[in-house]
N, C-alpha and C positions, 0 to 999 in steps of 0.2 A: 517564476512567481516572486521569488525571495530578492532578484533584483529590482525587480520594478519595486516593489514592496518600499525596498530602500532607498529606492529613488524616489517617492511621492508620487508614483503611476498607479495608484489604485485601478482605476478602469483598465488598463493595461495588462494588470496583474491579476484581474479578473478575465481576460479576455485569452489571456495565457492559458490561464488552467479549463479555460470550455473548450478550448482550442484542443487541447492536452485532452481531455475528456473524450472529444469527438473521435479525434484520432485513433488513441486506444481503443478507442470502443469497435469503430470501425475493422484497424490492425486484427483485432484480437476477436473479433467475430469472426472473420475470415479466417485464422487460424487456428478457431474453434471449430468450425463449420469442416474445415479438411481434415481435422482430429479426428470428428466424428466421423467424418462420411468414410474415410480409408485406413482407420484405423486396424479393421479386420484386413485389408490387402499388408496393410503395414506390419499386422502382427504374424501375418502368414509368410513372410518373409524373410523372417526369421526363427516362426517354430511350425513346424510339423503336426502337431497333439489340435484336436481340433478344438477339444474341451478348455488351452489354452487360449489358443485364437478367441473361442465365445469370448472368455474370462477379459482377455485384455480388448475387446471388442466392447464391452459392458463398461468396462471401466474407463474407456475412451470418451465415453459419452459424458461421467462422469466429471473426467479431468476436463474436456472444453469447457464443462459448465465453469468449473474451476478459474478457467483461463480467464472469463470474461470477470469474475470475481476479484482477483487478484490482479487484473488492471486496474481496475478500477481503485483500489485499496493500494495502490501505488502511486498512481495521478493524486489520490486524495491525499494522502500521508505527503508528498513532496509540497503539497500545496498550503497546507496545516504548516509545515515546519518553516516554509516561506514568508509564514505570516505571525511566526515568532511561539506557534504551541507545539516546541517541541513534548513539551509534558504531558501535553493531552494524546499526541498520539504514540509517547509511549506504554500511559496508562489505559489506554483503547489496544495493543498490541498483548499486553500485558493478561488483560482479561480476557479477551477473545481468545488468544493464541492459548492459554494456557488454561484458560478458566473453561471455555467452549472448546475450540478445536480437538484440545487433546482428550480429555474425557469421551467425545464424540467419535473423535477415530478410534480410540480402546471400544468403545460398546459396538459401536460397528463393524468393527474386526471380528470381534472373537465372542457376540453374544446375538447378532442378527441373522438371518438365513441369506437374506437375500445381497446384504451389503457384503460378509462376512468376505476377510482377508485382504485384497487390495482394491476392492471395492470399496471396501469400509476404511482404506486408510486415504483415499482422494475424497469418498462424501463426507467424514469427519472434517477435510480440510477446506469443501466447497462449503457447507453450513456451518462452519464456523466464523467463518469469512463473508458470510452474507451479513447478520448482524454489527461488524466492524463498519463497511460498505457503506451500509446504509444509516449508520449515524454519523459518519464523515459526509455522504453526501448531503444529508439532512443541515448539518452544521453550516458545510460551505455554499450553499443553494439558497437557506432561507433563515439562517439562526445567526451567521455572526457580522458582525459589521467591520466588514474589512477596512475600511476608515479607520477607524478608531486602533484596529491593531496593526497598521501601517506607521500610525503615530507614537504607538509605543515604541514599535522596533527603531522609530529613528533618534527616542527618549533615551531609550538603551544604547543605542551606536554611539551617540555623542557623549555619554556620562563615558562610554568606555574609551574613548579618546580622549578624554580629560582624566582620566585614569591612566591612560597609559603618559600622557605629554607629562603629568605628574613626576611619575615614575622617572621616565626618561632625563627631565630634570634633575631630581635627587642624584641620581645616581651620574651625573655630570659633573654635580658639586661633591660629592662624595672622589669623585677624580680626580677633581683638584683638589682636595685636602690631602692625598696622599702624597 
């Protein structure tokens, strides 16, 4: 995305990150879908306790959910930063991760029955992750005009080249005076 971006390919750069979308979504269901379905063969494969197998058989389900959340939240964030907001998705990282996530996986651990211990540390991290998700997808779907911030980033590209040829300058005459 952050290429085209810079090269004045908006539709492009658009068509990147659905591309990007589709795929993951695709990738990551399917590797959800095997998470869940064989996770209890998978857990049995390495423990014996059957009470673990449930345990990570429960949690299995939980963590695909996860999978399909945290692509998404990946594809979104690359696509944001390609389009010059780094700061918006570290302030989107910042309060999800820290404000939601963690609080969520603490009450879920050690104060619900049913999430309680590694259950409650993947659904803290899948609903946490839901809200981040879906205001990236919100944003890059129907809220920002990627136009407009294709033209910044090449407002910025080019002030920073004429900052750097600056620079570069000076410090040539500054070579020869020595």
């Amino acid at each position: 995305v952050g290429n085209h971006v810079g090269a004045m390919q908006v539709d492009r750069a658009r068509e990147t990150f659905y591309a990007g979308c589709f795929m993951s979504t695709c990738l990551m269901g399917f590797l959800s879908f095997l998470t869940w379905a064989f996770s209890r063969a998978w857990a049995s494969a390495f423990v014996s306790d059957e009470k673990v197998v449930e345990l990570i058989h429960t949690a299995g389900a939980i963590f695909a959910l996860y999978y399909l959340c945290d692509a998404g939240q990946i594809i979104c964030t690359g696509a944001l930063k390609g389009l010059g907001l780094q700061k918006l998705t570290a302030i989107g990282a910042g309060v999800c991760f820290w404000g939601i996530t963690m609080p969520l996986t603490y009450y879920f651990s050690f104060f619900t029955e049913y999430y309680g211990g590694l259950r409650g540390l993947w659904a803290g991290f899948m609903y946490g992750e839901v809200p981040l998700v879906g205001t990236y997808v919100f944003l890059l779907f129907f809220f920002l005009n990627w136009e407009s911030h294709a033209l910044r980033s090449k407002e910025r590209l080019e002030s920073s080249q004429q900052r750097t040829e600056r620079a570069e300058r000076v410090e040539r005459v500054e070579r020869v005076e020595r």
